[in-house]
C-alpha positions as CSV (number, residue, x, y, z in Angstrom):
1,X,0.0,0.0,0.0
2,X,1.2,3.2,-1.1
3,X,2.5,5.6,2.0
4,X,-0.3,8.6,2.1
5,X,0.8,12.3,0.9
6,X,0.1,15.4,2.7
7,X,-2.7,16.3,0.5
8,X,-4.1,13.0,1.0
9,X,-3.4,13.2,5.0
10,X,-5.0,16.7,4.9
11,X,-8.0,15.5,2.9
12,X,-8.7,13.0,5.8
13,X,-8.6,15.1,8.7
14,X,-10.6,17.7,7.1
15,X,-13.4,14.9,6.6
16,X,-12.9,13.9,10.1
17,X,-13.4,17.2,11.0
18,X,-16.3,17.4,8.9
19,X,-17.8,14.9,10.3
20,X,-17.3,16.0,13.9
21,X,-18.9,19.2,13.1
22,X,-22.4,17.5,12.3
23,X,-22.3,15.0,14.8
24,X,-21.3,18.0,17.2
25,X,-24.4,20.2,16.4
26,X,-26.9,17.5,16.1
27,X,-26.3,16.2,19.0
28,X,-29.2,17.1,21.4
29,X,-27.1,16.7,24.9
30,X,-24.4,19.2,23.9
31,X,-24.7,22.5,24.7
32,X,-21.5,23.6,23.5
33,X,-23.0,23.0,19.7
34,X,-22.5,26.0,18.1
35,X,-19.2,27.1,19.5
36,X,-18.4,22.9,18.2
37,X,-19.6,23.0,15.1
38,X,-17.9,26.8,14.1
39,X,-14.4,24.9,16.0
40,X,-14.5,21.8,13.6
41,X,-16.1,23.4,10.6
42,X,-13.3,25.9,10.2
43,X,-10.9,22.9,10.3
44,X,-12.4,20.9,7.9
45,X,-12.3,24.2,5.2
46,X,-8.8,25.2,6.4
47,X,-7.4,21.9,5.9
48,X,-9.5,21.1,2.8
49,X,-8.3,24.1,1.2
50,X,-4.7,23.5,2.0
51,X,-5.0,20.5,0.3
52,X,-6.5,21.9,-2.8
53,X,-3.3,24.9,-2.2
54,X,-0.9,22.2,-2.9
55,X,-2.6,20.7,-6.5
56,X,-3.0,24.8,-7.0
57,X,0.3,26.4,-6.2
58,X,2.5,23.9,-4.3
59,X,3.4,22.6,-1.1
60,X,5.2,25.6,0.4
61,X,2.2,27.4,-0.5
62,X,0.3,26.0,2.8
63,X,2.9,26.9,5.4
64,X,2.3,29.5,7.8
65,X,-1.2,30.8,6.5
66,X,-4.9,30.9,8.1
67,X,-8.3,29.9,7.0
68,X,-8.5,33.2,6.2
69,X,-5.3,33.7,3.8
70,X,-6.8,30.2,2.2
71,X,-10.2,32.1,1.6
72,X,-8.2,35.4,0.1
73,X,-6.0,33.0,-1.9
74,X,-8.5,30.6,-3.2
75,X,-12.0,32.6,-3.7
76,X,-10.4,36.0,-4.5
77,X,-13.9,37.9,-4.9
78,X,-14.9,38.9,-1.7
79,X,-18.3,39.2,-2.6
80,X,-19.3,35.8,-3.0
81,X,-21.8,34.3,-1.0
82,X,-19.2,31.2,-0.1
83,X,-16.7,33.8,0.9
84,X,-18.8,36.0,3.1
85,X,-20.5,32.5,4.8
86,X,-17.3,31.1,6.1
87,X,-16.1,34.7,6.9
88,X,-18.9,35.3,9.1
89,X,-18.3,31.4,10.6
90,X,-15.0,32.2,10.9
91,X,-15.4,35.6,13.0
92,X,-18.1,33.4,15.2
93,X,-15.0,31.0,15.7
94,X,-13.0,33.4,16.7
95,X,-15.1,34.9,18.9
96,X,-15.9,32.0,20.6
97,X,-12.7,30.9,21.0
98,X,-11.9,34.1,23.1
99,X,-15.3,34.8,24.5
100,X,-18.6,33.6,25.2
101,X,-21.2,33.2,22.6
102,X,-24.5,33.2,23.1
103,X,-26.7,30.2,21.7
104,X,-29.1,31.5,19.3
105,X,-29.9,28.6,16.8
106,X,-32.5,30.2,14.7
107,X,-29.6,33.1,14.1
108,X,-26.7,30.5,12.9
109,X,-28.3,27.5,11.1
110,X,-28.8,29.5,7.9
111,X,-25.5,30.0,7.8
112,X,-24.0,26.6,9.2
113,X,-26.6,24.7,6.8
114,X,-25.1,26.9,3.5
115,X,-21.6,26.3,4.7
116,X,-22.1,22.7,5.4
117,X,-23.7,22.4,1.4
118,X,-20.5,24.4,0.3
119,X,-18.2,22.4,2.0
120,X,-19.8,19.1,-0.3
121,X,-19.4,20.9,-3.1
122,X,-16.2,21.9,-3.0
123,X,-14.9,18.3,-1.9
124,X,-16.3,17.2,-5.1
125,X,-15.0,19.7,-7.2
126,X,-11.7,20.4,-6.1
127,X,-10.7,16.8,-4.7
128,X,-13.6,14.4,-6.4
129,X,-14.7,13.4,-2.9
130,X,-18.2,12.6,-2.6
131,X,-19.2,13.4,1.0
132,X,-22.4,11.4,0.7
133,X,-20.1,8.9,0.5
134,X,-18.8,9.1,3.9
135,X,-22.2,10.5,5.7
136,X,-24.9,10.5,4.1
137,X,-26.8,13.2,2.7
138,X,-30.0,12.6,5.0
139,X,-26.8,13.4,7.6
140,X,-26.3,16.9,6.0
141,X,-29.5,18.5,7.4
142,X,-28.6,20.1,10.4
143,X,-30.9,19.9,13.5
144,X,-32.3,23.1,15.0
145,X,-33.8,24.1,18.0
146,X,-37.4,25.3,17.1
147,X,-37.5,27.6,20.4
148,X,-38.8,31.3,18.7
149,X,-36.5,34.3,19.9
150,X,-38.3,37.3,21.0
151,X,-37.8,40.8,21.0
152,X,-35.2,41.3,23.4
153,X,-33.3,38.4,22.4
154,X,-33.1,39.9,18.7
C-alpha cells in the first residue's frame, strides 16, 4: 500500500473534522454546539483548502497561513456568498474561542446549513470526494432548535 501524501493526509482530517462538526451540532445533549460545530467546521475548510493549495500552487504554498489567507488566496472575490458565509463562521470561531457566545440557533443554522452544502461541493470539485459517501446526505440537514427568539433576544 502506497504511503499517504500530505494532501491525502490533509484530505482525511478535514473529513474527520467534517464529520465532527455534524455529529457535534446534532447532538441534542451538547450545549456547546454551536461554538463545536464553528471549531470543527473551520478545520475541515482550512485543511480542505490547503489541500487543494498544494494541487494549485504547491506545497510551500500551505505553510504559515490561516483559514482566512486560504479564503483570500483561493475565492479571491470577496463578494461571493461562499466567501462571506465562512467569513462570518469564521469571525463566530473566533469569537468563541476568546469569548462567550450566546446560543441563538434560529440566528446560525442558515448559515452553518449553506456552509455545510458548500463544503460538499467543494470536496467534489476540487478533490472528487463525494461526501455522501462518507455520511450520508440525509446526515447533511442540520438539526435546529425550534425555540422562537423574541424581542429582546433579537
Amino acid at each position: 500500500m502506497p504511503e499517504m501524501t500530505l494532501q491525502d493526509k490533509l484530505l482525511e482530517k478535514s473529513k474527520e473534522a467534517f464529520i465532527m462538526a455534524i455529529e457535534i451540532y446534532n447532538k441534542p445533549t451538547i450545549k456547546y454546539r454551536v461554538e463545536g460545530f464553528s471549531f470543527f467546521i473551520c478545520n475541515a475548510w482550512e485543511l480542505m483548502l490547503k489541500a487543494h493549495m498544494i494541487n494549485t500552487f504547491g506545497d510551500e504554498s500551505i505553510y504559515y497561513i490561516t483559514l482566512d489567507n486560504c479564503l483570500q488566496k483561493i475565492f479571491t472575490n470577496e463578494k461571493t456568498p461562499l466567501r462571506r458565509n465562512l467569513s462570518k463562521i469564521i469571525e463566530l470561531r473566533n469569537m468563541s474561542t476568546h469569548f462567550i457566545t450566546e446560543e441563538y440557533e434560529m440566528v446560525y443554522i442558515p448559515l452553518f446549513q449553506a456552509c455545510v452544502l458548500n463544503f460538499v461541493e467543494k470536496m467534489q470539485e476540487f478533490h472528487n470526494i463525494d461526501m455522501t459517501e462518507i455520511i450520508p446526505q440525509n446526515f447533511l440537514t442540520l438539526v435546529v432548535s425550534m425555540k422562537a427568539l423574541d424581542e429582546n433576544t433579537i
